[in-house]
N, C-alpha and C positions, 0 to 999 in steps of 0.2 A: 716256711716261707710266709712271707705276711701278707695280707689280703692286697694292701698298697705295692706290691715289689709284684705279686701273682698280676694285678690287674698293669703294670708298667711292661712286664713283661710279653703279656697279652697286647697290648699297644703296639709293641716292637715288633711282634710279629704280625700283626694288621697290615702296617706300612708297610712288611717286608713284601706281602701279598700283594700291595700297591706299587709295587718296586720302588719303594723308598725307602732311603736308608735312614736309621732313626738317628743314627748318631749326627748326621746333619740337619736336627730336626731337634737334637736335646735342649738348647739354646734358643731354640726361636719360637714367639710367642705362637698361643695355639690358634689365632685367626689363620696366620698364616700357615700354620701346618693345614688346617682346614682346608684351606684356598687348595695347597697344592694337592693333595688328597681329591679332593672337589674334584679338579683336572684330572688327574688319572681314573678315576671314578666315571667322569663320563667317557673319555678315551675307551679304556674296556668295557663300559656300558655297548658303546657302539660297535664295537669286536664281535664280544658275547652274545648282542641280544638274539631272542629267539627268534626274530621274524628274516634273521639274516641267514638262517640255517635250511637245510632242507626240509622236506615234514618229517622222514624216519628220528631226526635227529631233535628236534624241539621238543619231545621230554627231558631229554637229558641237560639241553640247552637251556631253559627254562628254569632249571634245578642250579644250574650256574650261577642265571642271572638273579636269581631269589638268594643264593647265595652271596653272592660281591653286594644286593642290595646292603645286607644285612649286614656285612663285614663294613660297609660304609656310616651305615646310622653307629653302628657301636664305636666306632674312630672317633664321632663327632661326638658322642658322651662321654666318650672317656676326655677327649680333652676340654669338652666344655665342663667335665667334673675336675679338671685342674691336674690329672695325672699327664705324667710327661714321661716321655721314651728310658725305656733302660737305656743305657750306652755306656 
């Protein structure tokens, strides 16, 4: 597999984590995939975060939200590096 097809693929399933399906998302420039991403990003931001959880629970809570962060900046480099969704 090629570094470009590994990293599209990677893509695809970002969004899938975002519930968004890429194949409606192959086609459309990456501002707007951004944007929508963006939205569900804060959406589950406000779900997830840690201060909405009990205390037992804000380790693991917090391991989430450092996670979706991190699932979000890599969405926006890969399509601000020009890769677009497998589909």
């Amino acid at each position: 597999m090629s570094a470009q097809v590994a990293r599209s693929v990677r893509l695809t399933t970002l969004l899938r984590g975002f519930g968004l399906c890429a194949q409606e998302f192959a086609a459309t420039q990456p501002k707007a995939v951004i944007a929508a991403v963006r939205t569900e990003y804060h959406r589950l931001a406000k779900e997830q975060h840690p201060d909405h959880v009990p205390e037992v629970q804000k380790a693991e809570a917090t391991k989430r939200f450092i996670q979706l962060q991190g699932n979000f900046e890599e969405v926006v480099k890969l399509l601000e590096a020009g890769v677009r969704p497998a589909g």
